[in-house]
C-alpha positions, 0 to 999 in steps of 0.5 A: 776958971779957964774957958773951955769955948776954944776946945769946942768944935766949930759946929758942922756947917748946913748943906742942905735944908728942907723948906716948907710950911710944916715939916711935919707933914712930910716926916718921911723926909725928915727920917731920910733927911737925917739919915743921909746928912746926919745934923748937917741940915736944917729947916725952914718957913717958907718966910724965913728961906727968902732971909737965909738965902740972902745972908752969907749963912747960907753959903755953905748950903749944897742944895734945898729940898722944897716940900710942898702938897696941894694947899701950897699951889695957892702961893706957888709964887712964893715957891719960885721966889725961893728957886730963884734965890738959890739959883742966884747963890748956886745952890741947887733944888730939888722938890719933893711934891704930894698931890701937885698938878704937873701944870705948877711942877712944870713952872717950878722945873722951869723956875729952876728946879733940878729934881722933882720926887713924889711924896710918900718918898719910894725907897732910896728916892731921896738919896738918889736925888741928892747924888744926881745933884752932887754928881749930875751925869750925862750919858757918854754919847758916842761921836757918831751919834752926835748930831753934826747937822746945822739947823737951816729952818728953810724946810716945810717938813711933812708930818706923820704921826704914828697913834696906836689904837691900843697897847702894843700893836707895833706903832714904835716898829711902825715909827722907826722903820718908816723914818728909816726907810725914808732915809734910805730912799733911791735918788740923788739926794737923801731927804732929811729925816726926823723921829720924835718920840712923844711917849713921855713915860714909856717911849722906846724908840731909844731902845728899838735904836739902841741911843741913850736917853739923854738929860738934854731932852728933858732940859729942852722940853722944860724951857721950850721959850727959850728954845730955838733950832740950834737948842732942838739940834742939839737936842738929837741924836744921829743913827747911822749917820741918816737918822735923826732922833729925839727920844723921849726923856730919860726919866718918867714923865706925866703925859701932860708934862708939855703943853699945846705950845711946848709941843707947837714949838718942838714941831716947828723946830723940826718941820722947818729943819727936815724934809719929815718929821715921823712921831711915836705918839703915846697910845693914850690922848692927851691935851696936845694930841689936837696940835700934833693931829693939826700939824699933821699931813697924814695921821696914821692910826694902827690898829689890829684885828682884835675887839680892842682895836675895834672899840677904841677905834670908835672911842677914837672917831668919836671923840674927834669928831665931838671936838669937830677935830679934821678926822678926816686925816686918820689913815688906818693901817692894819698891823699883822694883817692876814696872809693873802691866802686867809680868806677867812681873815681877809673876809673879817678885815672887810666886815671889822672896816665896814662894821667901824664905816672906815677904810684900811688902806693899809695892811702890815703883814705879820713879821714873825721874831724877826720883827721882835728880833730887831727891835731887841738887836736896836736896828731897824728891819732892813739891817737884819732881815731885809726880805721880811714882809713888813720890811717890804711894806714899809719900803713901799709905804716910804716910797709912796710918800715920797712919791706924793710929797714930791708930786705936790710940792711940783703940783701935780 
């Protein structure tokens, strides 16, 4: 009897494999799995993805999508042997993670992780990963947003963040129009200006901008260690030839994505390549807020004349002051502030300032759409409505910066 092995196809080869202790905790990946590579996929032990890795079998393997929940974080080093194995073989990774701390995350993007997805699996989740794998973009940055600036690390910037005491108070208009106004000061030389956009997850300074998020700001926040100035450089983007930005990443990251020393050394970068450095901090507190506050000059705190504003304001002295932080560099700056004329609301401001035993020694008047406008229009105030009261306040603000920075550095 004739052999019918010659007619047989040769077995469709593996370009993706699932790596876990058991597979059948996550049987939503096993259905998408099956649904974007048909039999084209296996799964793996952890124990045995360190053997198949180191065998010629494996070399048709595109990617591994590593699943791992909270009882894994024990042996997280068994995990970043495996990532380690791939990257050597260039097969790309990608974790799928259920009730993982952003501390053993953090590790494994580092390790060499191209993608993390959160367990249960959203919608469309697994395949959009796998295609940014397969066909990984970065986003066409135009050549007059690309950063042409050397890094000279011979500055001693001046830090001012920006911390909205509540939602939506204005401290991404504030941030923006401050820098800008900064890099648009009369006198012989223009300082050099940097905007950090620190709102991990809902940072917006791209947009008030209009400059594309960018994958190499996620690269540069995942491997600070290796970061240097050349590395942070490139890293930003240029608004109208002045103004140069880090946006925050492209996608939603935990607040506590970076740690105390990620956020020293990006600051470090930018106080010694620029004249100011001005953050858009998230409105929440985190960890790392106590490096940003001593690192700071000035650490504006924008508030409204609201119950909100007054009661986080406490919450926000307090919990400095419990932590024997330097409160005493909170600036308060009050957004749309009442007209002069508002007596009645001048007479609040003074009772909502004695009532918290602080000083406003700022008031921003209320712009009106034209404030909304130009944030929607990716330009700051002065590029569209140049006579807006806000606008003037932050071109005074600018100047009184300057005015002392310069004043101390001469030490006067």
């Amino acid at each position: 009897m004739s052999s019918t092995a010659a007619l047989q196809p040769d077995p469709s080869p593996i370009v993706g494999c699932t790596i876990s202790r058991d597979v059948q905790n996550f049987d939503l990946l096993i259905e998408d799995m099956e649904t974007e590579l048909g039999e084209n996929w296996g799964d793996l032990s952890f124990e045995d993805a360190q053997l198949f890795l180191g065998q010629n079998d494996s070399n048709s393997l595109e990617f591994i999508a590593i699943a791992i929940d909270e009882e894994d974080e024990d042996d997280i080093g068994q995990v970043a042997e495996i990532l380690k194995l791939a990257k050597s073989k260039g097969v790309k990774a990608l974790v799928i993670a259920e009730d993982v701390s952003p501390i053993a995350l953090h590790q494994l993007l580092k390790l060499g992780a191209e993608e993390f997805v959160p367990y249960p699996l959203p919608d469309g989740a697994l395949h959009d990963a796998i295609e940014r794998l397969r066909n990984p973009k970065e986003p066409d940055v135009p050549a007059d947003m690309r950063t042409t600036m050397k890094a000279t690390g011979d500055r001693d910037g001046v830090v001012l963040p920006i911390q909205g005491i509540a939602g939506g108070v204005g401290s991404t208009t504030f941030a923006v129009n401050l820098a800008w106004e900064l890099c648009n000061l009369e006198g012989d030389e223009q300082p050099r200006v940097c905007l950090i956009d620190f709102d991990m997850q809902f940072g917006s300074v791209s947009t008030f901008l209009d400059l594309p998020r960018r994958e190499a700001v996620f690269e540069m926040i995942s491997d600070t260690a290796s970061m240097d100035n050349d590395v942070f450089m490139q890293a930003l983007l240029t608004f109208n030839d002045k103004l140069h930005v880090l946006t925050a990443p492209a996608e939603m990251l935990p607040l506590d994505f970076v740690g105390q020393e990620d956020i020293d050394k990006i600051l470090e970068a930018a106080r010694t390549n620029f004249d100011y450095v001005i953050i858009d901090m998230p409105t929440s507190v985190v960890q790392w807020t106590e490096t940003v506050l001593h690192a700071s000059h000035i650490y504006f705190a924008l508030m409204e004349l609201d119950m909100r504003s007054a009661q986080n304001t406490l919450r926000m002295i307090r919990a400095l002051k419990g932590e024997e932080l330097p409160v005493e560099k909170l600036r308060f700056a009050l957004n749309r502030a009442p007209k002069f004329t508002d007596l009645t609301g001048k007479s609040r401001v003074k009772r909502m300032a004695d009532s918290l035993d602080i000083k406003i020694e700022l008031q921003i008047p209320e712009g009106g759409k034209p404030v909304v406008q130009a944030g929607d229009h990716g330009l700051p105030l002065s590029e569209v409505a140049a006579k807006n009261p806000v606008r003037k306040e932050f071109q005074k603000l600018a100047q009184s910066v300057h005015e002392l920075n310069v004043s101390e550095a001469a030490g006067g």
